[in-house]
C-alpha positions as CSV (number, residue, x, y, z in Angstrom):
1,X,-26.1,140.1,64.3
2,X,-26.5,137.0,66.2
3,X,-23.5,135.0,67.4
4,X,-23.0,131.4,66.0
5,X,-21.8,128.8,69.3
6,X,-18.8,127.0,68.5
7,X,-20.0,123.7,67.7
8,X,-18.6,120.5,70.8
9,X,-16.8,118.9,68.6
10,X,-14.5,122.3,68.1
11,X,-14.5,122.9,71.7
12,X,-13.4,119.4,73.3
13,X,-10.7,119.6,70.6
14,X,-9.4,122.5,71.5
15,X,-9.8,122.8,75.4
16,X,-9.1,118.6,76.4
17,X,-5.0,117.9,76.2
18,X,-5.4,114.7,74.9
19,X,-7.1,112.7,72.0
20,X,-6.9,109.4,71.0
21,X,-8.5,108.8,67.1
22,X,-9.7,105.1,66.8
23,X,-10.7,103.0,63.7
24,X,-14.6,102.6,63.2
25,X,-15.2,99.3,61.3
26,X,-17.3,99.4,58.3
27,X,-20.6,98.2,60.2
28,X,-19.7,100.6,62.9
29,X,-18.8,100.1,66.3
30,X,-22.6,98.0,67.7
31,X,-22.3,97.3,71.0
32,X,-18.3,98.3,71.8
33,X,-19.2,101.8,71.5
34,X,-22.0,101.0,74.3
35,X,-19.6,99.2,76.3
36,X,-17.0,101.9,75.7
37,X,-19.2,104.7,77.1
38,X,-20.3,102.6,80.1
39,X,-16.5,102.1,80.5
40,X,-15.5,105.7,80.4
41,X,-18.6,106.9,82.7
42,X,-17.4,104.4,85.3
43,X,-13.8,104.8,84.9
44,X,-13.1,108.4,84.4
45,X,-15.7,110.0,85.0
46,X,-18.1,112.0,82.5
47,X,-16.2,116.1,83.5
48,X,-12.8,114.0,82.3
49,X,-13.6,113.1,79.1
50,X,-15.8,113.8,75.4
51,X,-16.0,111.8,72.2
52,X,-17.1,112.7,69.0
53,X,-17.0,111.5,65.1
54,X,-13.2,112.4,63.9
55,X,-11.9,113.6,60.8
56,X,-10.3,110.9,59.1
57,X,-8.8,110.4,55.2
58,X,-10.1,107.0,54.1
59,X,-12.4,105.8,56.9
60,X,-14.7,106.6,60.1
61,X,-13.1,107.1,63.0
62,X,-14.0,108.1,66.6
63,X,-12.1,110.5,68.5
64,X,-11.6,110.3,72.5
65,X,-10.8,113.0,74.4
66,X,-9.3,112.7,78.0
67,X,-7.8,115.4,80.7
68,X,-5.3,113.2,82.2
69,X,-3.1,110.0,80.1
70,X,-3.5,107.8,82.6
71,X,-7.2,107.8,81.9
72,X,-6.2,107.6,78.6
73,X,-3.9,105.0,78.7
74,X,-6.0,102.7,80.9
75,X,-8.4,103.4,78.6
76,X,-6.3,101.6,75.6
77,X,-5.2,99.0,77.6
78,X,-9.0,98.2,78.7
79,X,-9.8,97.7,75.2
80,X,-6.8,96.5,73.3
81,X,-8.9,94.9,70.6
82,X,-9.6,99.0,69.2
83,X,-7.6,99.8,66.1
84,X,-6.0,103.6,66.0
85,X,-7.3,105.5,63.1
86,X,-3.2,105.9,62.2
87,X,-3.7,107.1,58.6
88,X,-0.2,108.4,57.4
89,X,0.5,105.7,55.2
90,X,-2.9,106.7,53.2
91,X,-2.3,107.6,49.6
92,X,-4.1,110.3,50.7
93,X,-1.7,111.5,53.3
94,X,1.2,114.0,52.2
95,X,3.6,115.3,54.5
96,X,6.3,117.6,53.4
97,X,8.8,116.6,56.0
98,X,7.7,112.6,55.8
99,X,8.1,112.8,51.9
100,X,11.9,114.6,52.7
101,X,13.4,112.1,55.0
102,X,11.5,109.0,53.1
103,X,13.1,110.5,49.9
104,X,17.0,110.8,51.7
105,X,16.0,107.3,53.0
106,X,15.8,105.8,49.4
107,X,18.9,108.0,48.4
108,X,21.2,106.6,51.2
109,X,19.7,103.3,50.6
110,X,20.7,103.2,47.3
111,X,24.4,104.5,48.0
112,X,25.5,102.3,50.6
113,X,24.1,99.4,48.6
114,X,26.0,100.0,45.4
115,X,29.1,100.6,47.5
């Protein structure tokens, strides 16, 4: 029976330490994403990082995957113009322990301003 390879994607995920999930606009990323490679090469160095296409609830996203944070942080702060792909406010988004404390939120709320 022949072994299936774990697809990249699945492998960067789980062996890099940190990942950083950013926003693709609707016409895509054009020329940033160039810019953004040429950055990382230069910058980091291609062994200390990967990138690939990133699970996301409502829109694309690109996901960027880094061995040390200050690679990664330099790496937001060289392109502060790049939105996070920060989808927990999605409709789509349900989180047990988010819908608790948001729940006792609007409970406490309401109490202390009736009394």
């Amino acid at each position: 029976m022949p072994q299936r390879s774990i697809p990249p994607r699945v492998l960067d995920d789980a062996a890099f330490p940190l990942r950083v999930k950013l926003h693709v606009p609707a016409l895509g990323l054009g020329p940033v994403l160039i810019e953004i490679l040429r950055w990382l090469r230069s910058e980091v160095g291609e062994a200390n990082f990967a990138h690939h296409e990133a699970d996301s609830l409502e829109t694309e996203a690109l996901a960027v995957y880094f061995r040390r944070s200050d690679h990664l942080l330099s790496f937001l702060q060289a392109f502060p113009d790049l939105q996070l792909a920060d989808e927990t406010n999605s409709p789509g988004y349900r989180n047990p322990k988010t819908l608790r404390r948001l729940q006792g939120q609007r409970v406490r709320g309401a109490f202390s301003s009736s009394g």
